[in-house]
Every structure is written in structure tokens, then in C-alpha cells.
MARNU-847580 format. One record per atom (N, C-alpha, C): z, y, x. Coordinates in pm, whole numbers, padded with zeros to 5 digits, always signed. Each point is the difference from the previous one (the first is absolute). Layout:
% residues N
ZYX/...
***
This chain:
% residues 350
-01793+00016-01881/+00112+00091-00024/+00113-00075-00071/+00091+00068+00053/+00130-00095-00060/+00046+00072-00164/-00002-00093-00086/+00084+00074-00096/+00125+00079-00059/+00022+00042-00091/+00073+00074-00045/+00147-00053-00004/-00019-00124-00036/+00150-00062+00007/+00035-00036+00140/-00135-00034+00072/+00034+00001+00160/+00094+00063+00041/-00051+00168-00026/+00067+00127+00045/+00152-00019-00035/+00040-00030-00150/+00110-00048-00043/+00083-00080+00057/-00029-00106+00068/+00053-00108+00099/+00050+00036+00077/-00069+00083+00079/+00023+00061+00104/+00108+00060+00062/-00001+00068-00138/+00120+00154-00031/+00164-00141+00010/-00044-00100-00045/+00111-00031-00029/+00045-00103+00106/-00097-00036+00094/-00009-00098+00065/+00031+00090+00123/-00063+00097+00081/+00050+00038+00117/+00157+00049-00008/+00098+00021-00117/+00096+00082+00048/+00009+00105+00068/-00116+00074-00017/+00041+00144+00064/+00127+00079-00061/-00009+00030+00124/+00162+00092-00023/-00047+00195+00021/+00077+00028-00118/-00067+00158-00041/+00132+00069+00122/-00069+00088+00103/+00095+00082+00036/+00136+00068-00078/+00120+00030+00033/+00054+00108-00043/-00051+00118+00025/+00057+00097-00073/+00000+00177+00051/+00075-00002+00115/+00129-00054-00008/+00039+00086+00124/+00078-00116+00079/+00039+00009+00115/+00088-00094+00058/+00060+00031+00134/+00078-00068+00061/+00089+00100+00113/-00129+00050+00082/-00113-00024+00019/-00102+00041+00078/-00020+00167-00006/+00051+00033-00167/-00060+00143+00003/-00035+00134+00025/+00086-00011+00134/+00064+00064+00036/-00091+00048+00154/-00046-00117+00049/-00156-00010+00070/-00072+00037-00017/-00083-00033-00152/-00126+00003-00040/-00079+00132-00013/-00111+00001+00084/-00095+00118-00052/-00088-00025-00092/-00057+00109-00099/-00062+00015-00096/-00132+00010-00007/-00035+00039+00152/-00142+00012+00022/-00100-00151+00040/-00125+00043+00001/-00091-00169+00024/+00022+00006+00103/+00013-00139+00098/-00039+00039+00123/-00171+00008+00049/+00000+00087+00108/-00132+00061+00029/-00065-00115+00050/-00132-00081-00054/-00041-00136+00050/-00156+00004-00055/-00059-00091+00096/-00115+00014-00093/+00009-00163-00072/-00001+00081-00167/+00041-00153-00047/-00123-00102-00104/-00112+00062+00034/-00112-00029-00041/-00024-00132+00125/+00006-00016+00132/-00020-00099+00087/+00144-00036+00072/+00121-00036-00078/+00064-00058+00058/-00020-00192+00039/+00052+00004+00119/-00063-00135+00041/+00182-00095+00001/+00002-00091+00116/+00133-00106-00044/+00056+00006+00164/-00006+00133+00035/+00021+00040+00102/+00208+00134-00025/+00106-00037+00145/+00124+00024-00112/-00033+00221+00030/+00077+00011-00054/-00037+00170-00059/+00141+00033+00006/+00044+00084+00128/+00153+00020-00025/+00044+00100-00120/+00131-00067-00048/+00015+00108-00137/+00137+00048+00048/+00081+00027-00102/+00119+00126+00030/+00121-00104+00018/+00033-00087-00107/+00114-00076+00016/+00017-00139+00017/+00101+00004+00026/+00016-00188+00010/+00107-00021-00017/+00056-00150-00048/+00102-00034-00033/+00077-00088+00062/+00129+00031+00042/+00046-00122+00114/+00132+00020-00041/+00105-00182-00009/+00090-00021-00034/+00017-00114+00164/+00120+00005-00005/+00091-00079+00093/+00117-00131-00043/+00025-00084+00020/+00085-00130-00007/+00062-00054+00082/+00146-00003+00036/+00052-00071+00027/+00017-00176+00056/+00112+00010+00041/+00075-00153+00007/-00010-00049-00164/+00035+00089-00109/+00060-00049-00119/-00119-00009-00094/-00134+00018+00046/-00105-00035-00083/-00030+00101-00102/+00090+00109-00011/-00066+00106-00090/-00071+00109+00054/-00114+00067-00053/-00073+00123+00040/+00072+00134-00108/+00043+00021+00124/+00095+00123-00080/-00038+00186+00051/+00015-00029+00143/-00045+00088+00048/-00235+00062-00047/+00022+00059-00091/-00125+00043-00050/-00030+00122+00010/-00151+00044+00033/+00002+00147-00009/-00180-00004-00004/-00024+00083-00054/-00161+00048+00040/+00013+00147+00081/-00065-00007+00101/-00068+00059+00123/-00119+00017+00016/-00017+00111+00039/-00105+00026+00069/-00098-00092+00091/-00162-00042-00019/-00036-00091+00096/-00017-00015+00148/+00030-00094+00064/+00033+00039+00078/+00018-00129+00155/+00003+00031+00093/+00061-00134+00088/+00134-00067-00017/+00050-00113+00007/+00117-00016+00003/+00065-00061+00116/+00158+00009+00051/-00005-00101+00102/+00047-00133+00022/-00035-00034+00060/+00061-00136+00040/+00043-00079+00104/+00090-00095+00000/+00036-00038+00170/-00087-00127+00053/-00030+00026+00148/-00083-00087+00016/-00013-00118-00032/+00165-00034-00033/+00018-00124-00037/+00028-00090-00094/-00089+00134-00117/+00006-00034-00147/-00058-00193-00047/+00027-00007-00123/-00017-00130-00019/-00168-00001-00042/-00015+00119-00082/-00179+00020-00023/-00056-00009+00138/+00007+00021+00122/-00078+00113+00093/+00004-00169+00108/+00092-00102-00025/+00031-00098+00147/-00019-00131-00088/+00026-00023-00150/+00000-00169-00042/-00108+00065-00173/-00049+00070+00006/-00098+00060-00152/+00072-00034-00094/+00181+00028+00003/+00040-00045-00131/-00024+00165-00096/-00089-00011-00107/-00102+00132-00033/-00065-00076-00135/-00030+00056-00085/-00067-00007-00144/-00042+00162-00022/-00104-00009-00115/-00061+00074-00044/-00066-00048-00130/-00028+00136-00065/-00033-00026-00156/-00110+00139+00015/-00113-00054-00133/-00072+00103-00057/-00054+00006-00119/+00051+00128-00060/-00050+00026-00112/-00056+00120-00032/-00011+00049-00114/-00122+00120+00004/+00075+00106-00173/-00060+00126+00023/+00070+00057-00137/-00113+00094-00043/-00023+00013-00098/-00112+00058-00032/-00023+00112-00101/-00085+00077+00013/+00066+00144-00111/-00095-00004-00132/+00043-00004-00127/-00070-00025-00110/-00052+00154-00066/-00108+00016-00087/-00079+00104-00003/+00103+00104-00046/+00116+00019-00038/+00102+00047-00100/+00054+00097+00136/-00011-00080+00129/+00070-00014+00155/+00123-00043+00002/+00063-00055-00122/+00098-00072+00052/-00006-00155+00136/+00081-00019+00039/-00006-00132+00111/+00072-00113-00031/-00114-00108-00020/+00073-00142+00010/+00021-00090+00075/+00078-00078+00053/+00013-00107+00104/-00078-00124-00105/-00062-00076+00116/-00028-00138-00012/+00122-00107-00009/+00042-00069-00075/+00091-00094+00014/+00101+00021+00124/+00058+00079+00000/+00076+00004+00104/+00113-00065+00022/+00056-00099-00096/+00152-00050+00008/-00081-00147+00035/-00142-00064+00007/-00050-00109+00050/-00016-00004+00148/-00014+00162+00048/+00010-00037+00154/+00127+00015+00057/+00098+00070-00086/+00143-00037+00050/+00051-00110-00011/-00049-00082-00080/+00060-00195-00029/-00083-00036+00146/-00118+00003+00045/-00058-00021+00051/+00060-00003+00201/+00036+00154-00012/+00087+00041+00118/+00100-00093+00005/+00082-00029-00121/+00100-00022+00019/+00014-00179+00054/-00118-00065-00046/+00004-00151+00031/-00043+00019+00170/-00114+00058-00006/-00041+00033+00139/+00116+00045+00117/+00144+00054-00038/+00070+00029+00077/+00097-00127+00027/+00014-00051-00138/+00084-00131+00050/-00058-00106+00058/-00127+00018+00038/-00090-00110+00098/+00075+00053+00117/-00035+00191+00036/+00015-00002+00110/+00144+00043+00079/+00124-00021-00075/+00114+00008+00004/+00078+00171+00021/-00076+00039-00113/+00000+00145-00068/+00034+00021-00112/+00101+00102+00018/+00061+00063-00150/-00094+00069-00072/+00013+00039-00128/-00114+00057-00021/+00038+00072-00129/-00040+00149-00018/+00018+00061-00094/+00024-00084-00149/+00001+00039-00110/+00021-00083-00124/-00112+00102-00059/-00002-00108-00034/-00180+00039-00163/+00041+00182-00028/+00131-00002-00108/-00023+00135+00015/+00031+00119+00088/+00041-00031+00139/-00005+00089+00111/-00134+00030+00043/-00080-00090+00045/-00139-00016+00021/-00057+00102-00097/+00016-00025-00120/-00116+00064-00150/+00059+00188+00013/+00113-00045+00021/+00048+00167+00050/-00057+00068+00131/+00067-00100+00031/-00075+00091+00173/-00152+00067+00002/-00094-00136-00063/-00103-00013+00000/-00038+00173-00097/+00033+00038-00114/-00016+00108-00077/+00058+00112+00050/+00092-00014+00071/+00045+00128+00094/-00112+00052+00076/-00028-00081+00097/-00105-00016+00088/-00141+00071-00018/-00004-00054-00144/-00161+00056-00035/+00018+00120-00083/+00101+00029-00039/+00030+00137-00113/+00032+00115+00134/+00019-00068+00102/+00042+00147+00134/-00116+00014+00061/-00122-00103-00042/-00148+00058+00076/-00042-00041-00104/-00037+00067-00123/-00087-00030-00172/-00112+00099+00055/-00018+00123+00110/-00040+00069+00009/-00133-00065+00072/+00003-00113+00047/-00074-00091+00073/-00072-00107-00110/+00079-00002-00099/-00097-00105-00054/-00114+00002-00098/-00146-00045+00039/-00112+00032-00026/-00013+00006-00153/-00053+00099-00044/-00038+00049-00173/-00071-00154-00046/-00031-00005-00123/-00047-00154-00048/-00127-00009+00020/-00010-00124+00040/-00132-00046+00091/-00058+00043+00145/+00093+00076+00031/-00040+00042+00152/+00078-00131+00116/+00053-00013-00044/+00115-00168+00070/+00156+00046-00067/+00039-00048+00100/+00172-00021+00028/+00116+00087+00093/+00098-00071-00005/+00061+00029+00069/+00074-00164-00011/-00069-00002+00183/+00071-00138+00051/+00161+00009+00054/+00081-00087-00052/+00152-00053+00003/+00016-00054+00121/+00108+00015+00108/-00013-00102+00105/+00181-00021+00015/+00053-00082-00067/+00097-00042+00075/+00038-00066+00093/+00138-00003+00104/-00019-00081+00102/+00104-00004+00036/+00106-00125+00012/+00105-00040+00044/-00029-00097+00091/+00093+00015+00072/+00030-00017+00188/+00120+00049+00044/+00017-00138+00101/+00128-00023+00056/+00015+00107+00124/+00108+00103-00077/-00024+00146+00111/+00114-00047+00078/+00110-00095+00018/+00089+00014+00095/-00012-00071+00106/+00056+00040+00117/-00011-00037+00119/+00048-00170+00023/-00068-00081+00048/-00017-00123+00003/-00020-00071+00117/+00044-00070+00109/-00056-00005+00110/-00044-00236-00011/+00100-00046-00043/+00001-00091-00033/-00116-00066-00085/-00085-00101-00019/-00055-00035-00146/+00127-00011-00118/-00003+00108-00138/+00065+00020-00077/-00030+00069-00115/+00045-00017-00091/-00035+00112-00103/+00053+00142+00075/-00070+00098-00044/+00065+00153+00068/+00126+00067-00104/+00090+00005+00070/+00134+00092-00117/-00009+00131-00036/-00139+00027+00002/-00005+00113-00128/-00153+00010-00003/-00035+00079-00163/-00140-00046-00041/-00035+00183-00063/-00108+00007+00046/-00024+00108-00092/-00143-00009-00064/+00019+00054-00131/-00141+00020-00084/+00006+00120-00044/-00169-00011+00071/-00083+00141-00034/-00108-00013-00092/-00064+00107-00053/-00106+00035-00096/-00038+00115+00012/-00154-00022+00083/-00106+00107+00033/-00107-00016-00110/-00075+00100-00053/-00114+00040-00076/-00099+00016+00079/-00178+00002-00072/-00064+00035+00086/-00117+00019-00157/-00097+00032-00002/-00093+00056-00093/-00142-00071+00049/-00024-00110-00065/-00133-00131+00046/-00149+00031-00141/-00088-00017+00078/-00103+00023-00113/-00015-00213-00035/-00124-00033+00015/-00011-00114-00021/-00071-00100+00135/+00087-00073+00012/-00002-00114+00152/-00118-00003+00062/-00034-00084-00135/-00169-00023+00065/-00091+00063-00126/-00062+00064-00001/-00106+00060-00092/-00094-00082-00043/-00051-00090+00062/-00107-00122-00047/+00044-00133+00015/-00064-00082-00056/+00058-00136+00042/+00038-00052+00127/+00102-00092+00018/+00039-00078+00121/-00106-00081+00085/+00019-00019+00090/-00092-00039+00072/+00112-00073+00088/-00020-00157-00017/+00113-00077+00058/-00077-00063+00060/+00124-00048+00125/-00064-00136+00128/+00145-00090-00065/-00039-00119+00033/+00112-00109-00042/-00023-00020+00157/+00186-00035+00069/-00009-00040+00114/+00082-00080+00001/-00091-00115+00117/+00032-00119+00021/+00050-00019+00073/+00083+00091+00117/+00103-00069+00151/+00093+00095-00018/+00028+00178-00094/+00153+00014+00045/+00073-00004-00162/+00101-00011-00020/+00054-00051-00135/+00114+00124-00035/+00029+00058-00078/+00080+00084-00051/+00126-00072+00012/+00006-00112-00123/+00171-00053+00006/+00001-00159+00033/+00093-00020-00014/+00005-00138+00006/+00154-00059-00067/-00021-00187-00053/+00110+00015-00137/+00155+00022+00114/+00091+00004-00073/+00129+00045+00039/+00005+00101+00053/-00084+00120+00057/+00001+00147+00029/+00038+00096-00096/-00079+00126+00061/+00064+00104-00097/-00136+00041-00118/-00097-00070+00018/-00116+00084-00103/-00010+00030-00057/+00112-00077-00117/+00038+00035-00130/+00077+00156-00011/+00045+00027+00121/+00064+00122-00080/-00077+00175+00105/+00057+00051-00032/-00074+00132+00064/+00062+00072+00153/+00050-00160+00099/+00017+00041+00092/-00100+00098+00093/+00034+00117+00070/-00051+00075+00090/-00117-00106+00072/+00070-00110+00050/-00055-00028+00143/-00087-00116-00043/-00025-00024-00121/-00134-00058-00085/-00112+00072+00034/+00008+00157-00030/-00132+00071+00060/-00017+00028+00111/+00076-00015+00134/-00070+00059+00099/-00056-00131+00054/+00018-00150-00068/-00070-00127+00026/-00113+00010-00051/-00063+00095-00064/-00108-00017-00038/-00147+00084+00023/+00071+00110+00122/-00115+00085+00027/-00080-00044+00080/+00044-00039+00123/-00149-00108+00066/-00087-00058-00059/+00028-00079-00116/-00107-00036-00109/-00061+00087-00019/+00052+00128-00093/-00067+00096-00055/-00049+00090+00046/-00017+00040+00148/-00035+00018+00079/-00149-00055+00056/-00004-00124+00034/-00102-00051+00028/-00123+00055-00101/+00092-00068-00165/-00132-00006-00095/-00054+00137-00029/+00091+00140+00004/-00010+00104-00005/-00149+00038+00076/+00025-00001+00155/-00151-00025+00106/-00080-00017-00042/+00003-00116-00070/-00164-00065-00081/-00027+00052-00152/+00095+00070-00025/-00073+00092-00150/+00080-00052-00107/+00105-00115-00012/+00020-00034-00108/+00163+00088-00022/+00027-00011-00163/+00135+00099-00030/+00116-00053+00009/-00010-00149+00020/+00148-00088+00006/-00034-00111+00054/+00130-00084-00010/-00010-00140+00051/+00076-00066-00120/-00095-00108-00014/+00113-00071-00087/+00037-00131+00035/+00116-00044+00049/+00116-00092+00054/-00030-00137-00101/+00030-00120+00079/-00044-00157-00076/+00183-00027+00052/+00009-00117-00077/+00109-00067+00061/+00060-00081+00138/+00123-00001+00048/+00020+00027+00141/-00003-00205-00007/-00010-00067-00106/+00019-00140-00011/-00126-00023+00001/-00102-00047-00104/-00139-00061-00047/-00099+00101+00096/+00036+00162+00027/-00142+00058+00011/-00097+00013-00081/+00032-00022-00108/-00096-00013-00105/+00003+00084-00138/+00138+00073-00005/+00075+00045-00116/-00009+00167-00014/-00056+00075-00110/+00084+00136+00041/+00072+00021-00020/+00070+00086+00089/+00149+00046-00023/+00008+00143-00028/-00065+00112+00049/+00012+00147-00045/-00083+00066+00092/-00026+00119-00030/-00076+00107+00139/+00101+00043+00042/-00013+00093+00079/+00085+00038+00106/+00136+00086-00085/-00049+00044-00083/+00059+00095-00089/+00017-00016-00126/-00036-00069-00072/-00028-00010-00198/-00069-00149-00015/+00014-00016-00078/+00015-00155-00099/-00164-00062-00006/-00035-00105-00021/-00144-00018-00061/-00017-00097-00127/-00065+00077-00048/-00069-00065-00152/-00108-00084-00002/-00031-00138-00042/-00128-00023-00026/-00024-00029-00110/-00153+00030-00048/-00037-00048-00169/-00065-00085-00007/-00009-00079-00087/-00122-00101-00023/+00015-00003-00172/-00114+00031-00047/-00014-00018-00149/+00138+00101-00049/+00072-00116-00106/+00077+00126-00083/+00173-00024+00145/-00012-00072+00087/+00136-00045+00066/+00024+00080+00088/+00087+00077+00027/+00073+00095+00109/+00078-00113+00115/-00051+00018+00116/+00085-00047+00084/+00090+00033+00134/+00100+00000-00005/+00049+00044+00126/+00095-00027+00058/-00010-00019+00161/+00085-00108+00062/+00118+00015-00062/+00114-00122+00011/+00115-00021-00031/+00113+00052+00084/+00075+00070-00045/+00162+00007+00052/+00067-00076+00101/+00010-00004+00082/+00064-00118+00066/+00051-00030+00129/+00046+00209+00027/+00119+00020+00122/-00165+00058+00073/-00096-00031+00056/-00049+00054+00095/-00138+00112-00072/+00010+00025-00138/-00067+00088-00045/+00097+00100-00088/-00008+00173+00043/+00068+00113-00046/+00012-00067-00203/+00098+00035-00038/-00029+00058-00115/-00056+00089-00070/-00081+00037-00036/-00070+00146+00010/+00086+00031-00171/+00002+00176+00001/+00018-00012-00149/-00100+00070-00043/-00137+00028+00030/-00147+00048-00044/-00018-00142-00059/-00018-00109+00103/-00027-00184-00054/+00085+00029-00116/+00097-00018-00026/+00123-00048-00094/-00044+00093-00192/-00060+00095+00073/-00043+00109-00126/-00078-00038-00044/-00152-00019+00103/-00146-00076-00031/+00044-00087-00029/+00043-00120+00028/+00040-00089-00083/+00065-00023-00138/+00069+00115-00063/+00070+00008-00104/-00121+00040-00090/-00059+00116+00074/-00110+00050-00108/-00137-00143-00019/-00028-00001+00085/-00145-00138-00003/+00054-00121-00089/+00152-00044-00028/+00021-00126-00035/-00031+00023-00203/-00024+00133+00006/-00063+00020-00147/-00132+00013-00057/-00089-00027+00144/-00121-00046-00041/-00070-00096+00059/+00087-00037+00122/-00051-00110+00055/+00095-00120+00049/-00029-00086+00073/+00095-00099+00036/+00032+00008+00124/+00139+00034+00038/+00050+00056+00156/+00082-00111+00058/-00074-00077+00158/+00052-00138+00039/+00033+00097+00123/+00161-00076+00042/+00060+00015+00149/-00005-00123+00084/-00117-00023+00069/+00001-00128+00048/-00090+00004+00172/-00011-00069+00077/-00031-00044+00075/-00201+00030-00001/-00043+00109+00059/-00107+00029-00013/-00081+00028+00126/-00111-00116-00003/-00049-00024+00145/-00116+00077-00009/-00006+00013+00204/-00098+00100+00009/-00123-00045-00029/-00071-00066-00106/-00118-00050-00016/-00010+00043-00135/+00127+00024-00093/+00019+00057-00121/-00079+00173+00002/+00035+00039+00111/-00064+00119+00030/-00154+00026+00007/-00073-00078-00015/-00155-00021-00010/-00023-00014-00125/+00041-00065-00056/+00001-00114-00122/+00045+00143-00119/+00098+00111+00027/+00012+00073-00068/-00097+00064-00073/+00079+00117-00102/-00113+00051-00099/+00048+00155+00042/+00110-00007+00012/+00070+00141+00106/+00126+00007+00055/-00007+00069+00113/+00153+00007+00046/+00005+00137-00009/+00190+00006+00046/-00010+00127+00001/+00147-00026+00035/+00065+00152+00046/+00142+00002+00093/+00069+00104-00065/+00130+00003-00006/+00130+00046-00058/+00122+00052+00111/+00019+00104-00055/+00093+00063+00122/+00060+00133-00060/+00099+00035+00089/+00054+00139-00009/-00113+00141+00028/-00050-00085+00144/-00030+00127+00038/-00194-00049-00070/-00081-00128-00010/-00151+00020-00009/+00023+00019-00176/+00130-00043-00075/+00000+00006-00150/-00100-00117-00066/-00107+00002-00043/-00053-00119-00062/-00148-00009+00086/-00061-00083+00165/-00109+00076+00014/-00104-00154-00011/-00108+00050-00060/-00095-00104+00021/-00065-00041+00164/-00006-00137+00000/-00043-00048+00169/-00137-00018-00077/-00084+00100+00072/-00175-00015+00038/-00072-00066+00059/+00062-00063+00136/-00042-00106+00079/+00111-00072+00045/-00005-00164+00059/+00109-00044+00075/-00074-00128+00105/+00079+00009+00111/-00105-00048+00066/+00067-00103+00111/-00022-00121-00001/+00081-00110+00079/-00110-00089+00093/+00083-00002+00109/-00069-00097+00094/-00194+00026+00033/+00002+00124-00015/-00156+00090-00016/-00068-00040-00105/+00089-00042-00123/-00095+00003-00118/+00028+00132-00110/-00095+00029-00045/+00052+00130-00078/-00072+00027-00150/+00098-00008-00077/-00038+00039-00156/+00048+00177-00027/-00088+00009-00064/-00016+00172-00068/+00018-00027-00092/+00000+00121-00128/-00021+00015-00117/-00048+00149-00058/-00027+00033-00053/-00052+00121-00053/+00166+00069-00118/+00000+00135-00020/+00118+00049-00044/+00012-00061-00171/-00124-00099-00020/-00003+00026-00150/+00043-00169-00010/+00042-00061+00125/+00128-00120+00007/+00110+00020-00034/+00071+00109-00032/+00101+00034+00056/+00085+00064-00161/-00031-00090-00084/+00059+00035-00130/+00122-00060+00011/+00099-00056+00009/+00151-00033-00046/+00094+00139+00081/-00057+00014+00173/+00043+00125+00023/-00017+00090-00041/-00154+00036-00061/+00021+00162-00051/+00076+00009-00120/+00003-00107-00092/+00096+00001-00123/+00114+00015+00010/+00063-00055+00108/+00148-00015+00099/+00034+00173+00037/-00112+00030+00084/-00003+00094-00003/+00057+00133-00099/-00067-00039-00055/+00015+00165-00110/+00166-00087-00091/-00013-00115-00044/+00169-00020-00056/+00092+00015+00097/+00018+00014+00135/+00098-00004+00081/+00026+00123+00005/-00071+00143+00013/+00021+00152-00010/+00086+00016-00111/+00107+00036+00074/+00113+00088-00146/-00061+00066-00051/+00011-00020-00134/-00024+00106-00106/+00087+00119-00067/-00096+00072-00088/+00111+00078-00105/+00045+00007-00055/+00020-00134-00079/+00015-00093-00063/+00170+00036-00044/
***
């Protein structure tokens, strides 16, 4: 169990951000729960009432803003998302504390985040506090959706994409960002169960891996796909150079332990930034020693535990991992730096 000052860290270390009372949203919002069964919510999306969508120009500002109703939107065939994936996306999560007030997770880290990610992909991009606004609009016009404490969340999905018509390879001349909600219990309920694969590769250096392009994930379902068939919960990706390196699962970050040393691959354009990693890391470097370095898949045997970091799995311990048909297990009572991770990463009341 994590301690008391843990809890303390925490409070001060995630930056949660306390809802307002009221905001142009209020005008939307219903008062009632929505009708769900929220005892088995799974990580499956749950349509809710509103969404948030702003528009941009030639001149790079998002001015045109409004929250709406959820809903389809349109687009021309010859949008810049829909013909060259110029498209990003972000996720974060907000959560309701026993009081029921609602806090966001670090939310001005995935707007820095958007925002580098857009100048990779030659995208304007909201500013820190447009994003942190939007983002609280968004969830204060469906609060009615978000799960009481300890039942889950309410998952964040922003998503900017090049909505104007484009026929040329080009950036598209106009961009719009949206923000849909959805109400997630927990990813995976038991430990991970990973295949490390050795012939298809997530990124490679000078690409986009590093940032939260769209068209990063639909490179990666054939993988996950395959391993899915054979029973396992992910894939986790080696490097597109040596073959030898990890680089991330399909979705969230990886940790390995050995003794008191935290390790996890390095930064370096073809692995996401995660900001779950960036937190676990802030919190662990006060009881243990946290290296960003170059960590081969043989380190993964040799471990004392792993375990994976993300938006959507949050802190989850890997139970088995299994390469080239060799396969190590562990029993749940391996799995101490995550469950400690665990319980300090949950906002408190702090």
C-alpha cells in the first residue's frame, strides 16, 4: 500500500483541475444520471448528449465554437483527414470525487501535447487554454454521464483534422476540433497478456510515432488482430532498426523493474509521449531509481515486473509476455510497483 504522503504527491503531482459550477455549457446540461448500467461498464464508446466542435480558418484561429448536440458531422470527400490522414487525436479522462464534484487529469499536458503533434503534422492547433476550456465545457454538458467514484470515468476524446477540401498533397485550409465523451469502466480487468512481435513495426525513426497521429493506429490492427486470435491482450512493438528494442504496445507505454530501477524505453521521435509514463515517473523517482534508456527484449525475462501506462489501461500489470514461443508468467503478487502506482495515480480528496 502506498502511503500517506504518497496520497499527498499525488494531489499535487497530477494537476487535477476542479470543475467550475457553471460555464457557457449550462444551458444544455441535464440534472438527471444517465440511465446505464454502471456497475459493468466496459471500454466500449456509449453515446452521450453533447459534443464540442470549433472551426479554423486560413488565419489559424478557432473561433467559430459551439457545443452541440452528438451527433454525425459532414464532410467533403475531399477533406484533408479522409484522402492524406492529416488527423490527430488526444485522450484523457475526468473523474467524479466522493463530494461528486469532477476533476480532469492534467489536461493542459495533452493540449502541449496536441499542440507539438500538430506542428509535425502541419496543423493549427487550439492554444493550451482553448483546449482546457473546450475540454470542461464538454464534460460539464454531459456531467450527467460521468461515473460516481470508483465506478470508472468519463473518457475525453479530442480530435483535430484537416476538414477542408484538398485535392492536391497539402495541408487542408480549414481544420476543425471536436470533443466527444463516452463513460469507460476499466480496459483490461486483469493483467496484460502480451506477444512481442517480430515482422510488423509500429514506427519507424523520422515518422510520426512520437506524436498522436490518427494513422499510427490503424497501422497497427493487423498485429493486434492476429495476437487477439491466439488469446493474448496486446502486442508489444521492438524497434524498426536493431529488432531488438521496445518501443510501446499498441496503445500505452511499458515499464520494466529490476530490483529498486524503473525502466522505460527512451523518447526518441518513434515512441508516444505518454503523460500516465510522465506522472509514474514523477511519482516512482521518490522511491526508486527511474532510467530512460534503450531496453532490450531480453531485459523482459530478466525482469522482476513489468507493467504498462496509458490513458485508456491507466497503470496495468503484464502477467505474461511471450516472444518467439517462449513464455514467462507471473502470479498477481509480482506485480507490486503497479499496484502502488496504482492506488497513487487515482485522484484523490485530497
Amino acid at each position: 500500500m502506498a502511503s500517506n504522503n504518497n496520497h499527498a504527491h499525488a494531489d499535487r503531482m497530477t494537476e487535477n483541475v476542479k470543475m467550475p459550477e457553471e460555464s457557457k455549457a449550462n444551458d444544455m446540461e441535464t440534472s438527471e444520471v444517465a440511465d446505464l448500467d454502471w456497475e459493468n461498464l466496459g471500454f466500449d464508446l456509449v453515446q452521450t448528449d453533447f459534443m464540442y466542435v470549433a472551426k479554423c480558418g486560413p488565419d489559424g484561429n478557432f473561433s467559430e465554437c459551439e457545443v452541440i448536440p452528438f451527433g454525425p458531422i459532414a464532410l467533403s470527400p475531399s477533406a484533408g483527414l479522409l484522402n492524406y490522414g492529416q488527423g490527430l487525436f488526444e485522450g484523457l479522462k475526468a473523474y467524479r470525487k466522493t463530494d461528486g464534484s469532477i476533476l480532469l487529469f492534467r489536461p493542459e499536458e495533452n493540449a502541449i501535447r496536441m499542440r507539438a503533434g500538430a506542428e509535425r503534422m502541419c496543423m493549427p492547433a487550439p492554444t493550451v487554454e482553448q483546449f482546457v476550456d473546450a475540454v470542461k465545457q464538454t464534460v460539464l454538458a454531459n456531467k450527467r454521464w460521468v461515473p460516481s467514484n470508483g465506478k470508472g470515468s468519463l473518457y475525453i476524446r479530442p480530435l483535430l483534422m484537416g476538414s477542408g477540401a484538398v485535392l492536391r498533397l497539402a495541408p487542408a485550409p480549414e481544420y476543425t476540433f471536436i470533443i466527444f465523451v463516452s463513460p469507460v469502466g476499466n480496459h483490461y480487468k486483469e493483467g496484460l497478456n502480451l506477444i512481442v512481435e517480430d515482422k510488423f513495426h509500429r514506427a519507424s525513426p523520422g515518422g510520426t510515432g512520437g506524436v498522436k497521429a490518427i494513422g499510427n493506429y490503424a497501422s497497427v490492427l493487423k498485429a493486434q488482430k492476429i495476437a487477439k486470435e491466439k488469446g493474448y491482450s496486446e502486442v508489444l512493438y521492438l524497434d524498426a532498426v536493431d529488432n531488438k528494442y521496445l518501443e510501446e504496445v499498441s496503445s500505452c507505454n511499458i515499464f520494466v523493474v529490476k530490483g529498486n530501477v524503473i525502466s522505460t524505453p527512451e523518447i526518441k521521435g518513434t515512441i508516444l509521449p505518454g503523460i500516465t509514463r510522465k506522472s509514474i515517473m514523477l511519482l516512482k523517482a521518490k522511491a526508486s531509481r527511474v532510467e530512460e534508456r534503450l531496453v532490450s527484449v531480453d531485459d523482459l525475462f530478466d525482469a522482476d515486473e513489468v507493467f504498462c501506462t496509458g490513458t485508456a489501461v491507466v497503470v496495468s500489470p503484464v502477467a505474461s509476455i511471450t516472444y518467439l514461443g517462449k513464455r514467462i508468467s507471473k502470479p498477481r503478487s509480482w506485480c507490486r510497483i503497479s499496484a502502488a502506482a496504482q492506488v497513487t495515480y487515482k485522484p484523490t480528496d485530497g
